[in-house]
C-alpha positions in Angstrom: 25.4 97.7 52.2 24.7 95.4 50.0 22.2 96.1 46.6 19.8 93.8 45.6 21.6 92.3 42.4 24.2 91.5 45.2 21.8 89.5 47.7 20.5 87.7 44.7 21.0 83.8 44.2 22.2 84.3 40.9 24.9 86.6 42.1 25.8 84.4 44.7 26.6 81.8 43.1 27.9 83.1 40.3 30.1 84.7 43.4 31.0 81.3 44.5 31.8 79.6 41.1 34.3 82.5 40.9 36.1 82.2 44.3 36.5 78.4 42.9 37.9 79.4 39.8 40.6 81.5 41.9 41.1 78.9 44.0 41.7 76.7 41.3 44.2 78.9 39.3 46.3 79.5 42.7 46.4 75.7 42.1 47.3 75.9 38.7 44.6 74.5 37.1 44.0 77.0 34.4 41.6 74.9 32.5 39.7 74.7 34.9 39.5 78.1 36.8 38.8 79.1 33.0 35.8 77.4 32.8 34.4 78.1 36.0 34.5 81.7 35.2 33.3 82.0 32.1 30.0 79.8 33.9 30.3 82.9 36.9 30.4 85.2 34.3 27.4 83.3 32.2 25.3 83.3 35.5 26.4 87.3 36.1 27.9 89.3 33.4 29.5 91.6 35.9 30.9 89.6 38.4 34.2 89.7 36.3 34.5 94.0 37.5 33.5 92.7 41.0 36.5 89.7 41.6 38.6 92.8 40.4 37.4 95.2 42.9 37.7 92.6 45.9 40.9 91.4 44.4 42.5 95.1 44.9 41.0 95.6 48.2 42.6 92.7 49.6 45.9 93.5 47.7 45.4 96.5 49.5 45.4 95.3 53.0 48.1 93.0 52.1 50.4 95.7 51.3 48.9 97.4 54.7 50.0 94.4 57.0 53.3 94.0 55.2 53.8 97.6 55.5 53.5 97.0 59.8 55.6 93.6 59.9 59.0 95.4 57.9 59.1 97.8 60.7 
């Protein structure tokens, strides 16, 4: 369930501006996933631990459906 710092606007689009700035470095613009960050993380100082958390989570379940194709 979501909290309320999570459900805010501020943390959603400080949310968004830091899916952009993966989506930008998987396209290897560095400069610019940099700077959309560092506006994510100007918006909402933690969204930085959160990317992190999602980021192993889906790493996670990567390594679960890659795990079930090899076999």
């Amino acid at each position: 369930m979501a909290t309320r710092h999570e459900d805010s606007p501020e943390h959603k689009k400080a949310h968004d501006l830091a899916e952009q700035a993966l989506d930008k470095a998987a396209d290897g613009d560095a400069r610019k996933a940099r700077d959309l960050i560092e506006e994510a993380k100007s918006i909402d100082p933690k969204i930085g631990e959160e990317m992190a958390r999602e980021a192993a989570e889906d790493q996670k379940k990567a390594d679960k459906y890659v795990d079930k194709t090899d076999k």
